[in-house]
N, C-alpha and C positions, 0 to 999 in steps of 0.2 A: 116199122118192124114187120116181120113177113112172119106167118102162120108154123115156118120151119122153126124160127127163132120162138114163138112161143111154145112150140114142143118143146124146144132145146130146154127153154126156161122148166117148165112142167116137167121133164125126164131129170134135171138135179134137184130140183127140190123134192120127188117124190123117193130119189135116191138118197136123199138126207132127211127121210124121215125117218124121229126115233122109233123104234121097233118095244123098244122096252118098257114104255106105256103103256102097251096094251097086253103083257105078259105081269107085270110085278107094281104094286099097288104103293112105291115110294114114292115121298114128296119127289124127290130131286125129279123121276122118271116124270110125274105128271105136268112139271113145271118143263122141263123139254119140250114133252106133247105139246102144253100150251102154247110155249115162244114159238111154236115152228107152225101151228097152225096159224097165228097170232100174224107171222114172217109171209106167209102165204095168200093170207087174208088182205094185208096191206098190199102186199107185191099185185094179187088181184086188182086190186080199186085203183092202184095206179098206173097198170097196163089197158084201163079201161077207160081214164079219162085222156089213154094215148092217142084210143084208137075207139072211134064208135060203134064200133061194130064187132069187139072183143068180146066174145061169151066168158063172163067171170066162173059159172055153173060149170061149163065146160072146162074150162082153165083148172077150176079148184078139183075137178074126178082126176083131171088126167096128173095131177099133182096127188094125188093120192087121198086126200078130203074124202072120210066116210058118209057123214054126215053135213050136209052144206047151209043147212036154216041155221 
């Protein structure tokens, strides 16, 4: 894969994340937030044991990841 394709990756995931967990305090919203940070997280760790040289740090900002520890 080429650095284009992991934008590509990082520009839909950050455009599919829910917005509504971080406005309104329901379960359903928070369990979203989770699975897609959750969806990002893994997508991460397996774009990295693709490529050696794949910044996960960087992957998970440009994916939209507030917080990455």
């Amino acid at each position: 894969m080429t650095r284009k394709d992991y934008r590509l990756i990082a520009s839909v995931m950050e455009g599919s994340k829910p917005t509504c967990g971080y406005h309104v305090s329901c379960d359903t919203c928070k369990r979203w937030l989770w699975q897609w940070r959750k969806t990002t997280r893994l997508l991460s760790l397996a774009l990295g044991e693709d490529n050696d040289r794949f910044d996960s740090d960087k992957f998970l900002q440009a994916c939209g990841e507030d917080n990455i520890a």
